[in-house]
C-alpha positions in Angstrom: -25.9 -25.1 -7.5 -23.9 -23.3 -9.7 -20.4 -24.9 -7.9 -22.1 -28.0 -8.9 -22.7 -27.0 -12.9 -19.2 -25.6 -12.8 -17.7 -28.9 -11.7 -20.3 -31.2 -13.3 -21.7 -32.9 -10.3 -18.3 -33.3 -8.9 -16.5 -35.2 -12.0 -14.0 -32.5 -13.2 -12.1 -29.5 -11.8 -13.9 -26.1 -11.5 -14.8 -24.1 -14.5 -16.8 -21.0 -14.5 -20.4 -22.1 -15.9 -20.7 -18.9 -17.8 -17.2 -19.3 -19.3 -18.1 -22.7 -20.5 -21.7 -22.3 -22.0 -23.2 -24.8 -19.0 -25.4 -20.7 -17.8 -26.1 -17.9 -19.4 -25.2 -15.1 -16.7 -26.0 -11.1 -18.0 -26.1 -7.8 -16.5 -28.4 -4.7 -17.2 -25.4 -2.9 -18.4 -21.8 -3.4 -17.4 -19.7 -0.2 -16.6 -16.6 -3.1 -15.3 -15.4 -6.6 -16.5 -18.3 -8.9 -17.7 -21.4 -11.2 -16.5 -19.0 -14.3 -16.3 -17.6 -12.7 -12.9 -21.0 -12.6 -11.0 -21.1 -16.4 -11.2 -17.6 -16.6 -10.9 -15.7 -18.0 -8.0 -12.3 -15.7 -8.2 -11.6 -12.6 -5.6 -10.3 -10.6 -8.3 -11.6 -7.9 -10.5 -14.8 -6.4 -10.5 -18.0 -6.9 -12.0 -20.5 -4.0 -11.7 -23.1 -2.6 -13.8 -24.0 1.5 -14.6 -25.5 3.7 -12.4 -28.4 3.1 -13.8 -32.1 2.6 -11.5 -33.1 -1.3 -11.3 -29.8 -2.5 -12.4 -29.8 -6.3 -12.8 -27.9 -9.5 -13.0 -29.3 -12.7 -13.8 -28.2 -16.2 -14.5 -30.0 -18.7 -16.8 -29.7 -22.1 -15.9 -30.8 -23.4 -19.4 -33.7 -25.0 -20.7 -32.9 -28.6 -19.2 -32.6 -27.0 -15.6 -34.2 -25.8 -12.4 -33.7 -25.0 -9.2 -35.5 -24.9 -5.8 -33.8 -22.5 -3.9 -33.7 -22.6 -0.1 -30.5 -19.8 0.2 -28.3 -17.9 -1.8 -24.6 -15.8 -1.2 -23.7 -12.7 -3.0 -20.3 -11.8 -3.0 -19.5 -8.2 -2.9 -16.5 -6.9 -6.4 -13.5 -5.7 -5.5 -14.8 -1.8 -5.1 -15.7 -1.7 -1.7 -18.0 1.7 -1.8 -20.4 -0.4 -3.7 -21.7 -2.5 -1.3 -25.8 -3.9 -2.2 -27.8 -2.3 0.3 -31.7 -2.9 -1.2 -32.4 -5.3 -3.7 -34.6 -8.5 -4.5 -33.7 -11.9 -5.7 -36.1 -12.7 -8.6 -36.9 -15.8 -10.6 -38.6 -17.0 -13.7 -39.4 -20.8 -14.0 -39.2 -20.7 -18.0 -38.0 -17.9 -21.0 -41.6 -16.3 -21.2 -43.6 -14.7 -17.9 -43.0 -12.3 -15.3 -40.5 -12.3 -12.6 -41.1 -13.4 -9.7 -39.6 -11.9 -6.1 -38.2 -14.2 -3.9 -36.6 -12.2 -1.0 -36.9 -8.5 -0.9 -34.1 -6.6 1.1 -34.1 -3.5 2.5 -31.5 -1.3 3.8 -30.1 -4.7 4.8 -26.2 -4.3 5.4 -24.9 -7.7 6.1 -22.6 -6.9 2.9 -19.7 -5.5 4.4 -18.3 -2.5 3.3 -15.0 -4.7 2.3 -13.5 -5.8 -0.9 -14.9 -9.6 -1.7 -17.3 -9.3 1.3 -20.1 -11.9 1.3 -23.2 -12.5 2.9 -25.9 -15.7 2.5 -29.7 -15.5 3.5 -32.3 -18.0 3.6 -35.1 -18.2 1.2 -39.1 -19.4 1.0 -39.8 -20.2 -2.3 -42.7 -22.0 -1.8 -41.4 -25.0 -3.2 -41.4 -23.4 -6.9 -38.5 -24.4 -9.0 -36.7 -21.5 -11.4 -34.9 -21.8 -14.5 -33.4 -17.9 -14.5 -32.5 -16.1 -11.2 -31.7 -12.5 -11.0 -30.5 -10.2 -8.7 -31.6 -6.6 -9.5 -31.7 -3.0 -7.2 -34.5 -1.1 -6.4 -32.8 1.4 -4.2 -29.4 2.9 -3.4 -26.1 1.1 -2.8 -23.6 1.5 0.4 -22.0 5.1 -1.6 -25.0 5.7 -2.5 -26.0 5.6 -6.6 -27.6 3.0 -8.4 -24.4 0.6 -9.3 -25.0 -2.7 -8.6 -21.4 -4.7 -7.3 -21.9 -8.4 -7.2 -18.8 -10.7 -8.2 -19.7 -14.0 -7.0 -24.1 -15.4 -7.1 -24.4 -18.9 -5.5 -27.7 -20.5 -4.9 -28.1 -23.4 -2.6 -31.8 -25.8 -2.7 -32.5 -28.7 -4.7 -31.0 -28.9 -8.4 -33.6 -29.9 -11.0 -31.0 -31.4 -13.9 -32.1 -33.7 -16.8 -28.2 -33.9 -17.3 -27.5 -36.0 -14.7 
């Protein structure tokens, strides 16, 4: 989904989304580089947050855009002691409500312990379309602390886009 923003359906070369005002990515707090790099495409650099509890990133897709996710890939930063170990995918299907979990993971550790190391899971979401998808901790990392490492987000489903 977002390869497909960040190329406009396929009509132009790749641009990072974020970089170009198509999403909105943030963090909770960022202790290296900046939210552009989680939905970046680029094995370089880092993109972490604080060691802070319940750390978060999260991309919004913009007012004119869903998704109905099916999977999603996290790519791990270039720190490999950081490594997601317990988290949840979230989403929120417009600017006001709660979040909603998706997929909960614990001490799950198909993110290698590697630089750039990736990992892709499936999802139920029930059919519900999101607008903003985060990623955020609710337990300890690989070292362990509370940093959440994530330089690459990609979701794959069915892309809701009055653009097109």
């Amino acid at each position: 989904m977002l390869h497909r923003i960040g190329t406009d359906h396929g009509r132009r070369a790749w641009v990072n989304p974020h970089t170009d005002g198509s999403v909105v990515a943030a963090m909770s707090s960022v202790s290296w580089e900046g939210p552009h790099k989680f939905v970046g495409r680029s094995d370089d650099g880092s993109c972490l947050t604080k060691g802070t509890p319940n750390s978060w990133m999260s991309v919004d897709l913009g007012a004119e855009r869903t998704v109905v996710p099916t999977h999603y890939c996290l790519r791990h930063d270039g720190n490999r002691n950081y490594a997601a170990r317990n988290w949840v995918l979230e989403g929120k299907a417009a600017d006001e409500g709660d979040w909603q979990e998706i997929k909960r993971h614990e001490n799950d550790a198909t993110l290698a312990t590697q630089r750039y190391a990736v990992g892709a899971w499936p999802v139920d979401a029930g059919g519900r379309a999101f607008r903003h998808l985060r990623i955020r901790q609710h337990g300890k990392n690989a070292w362990p602390n509370d940093r959440l490492a994530c330089c690459g987000f990609e979701v794959h489903g069915r892309l809701l886009d009055a653009q097109v």
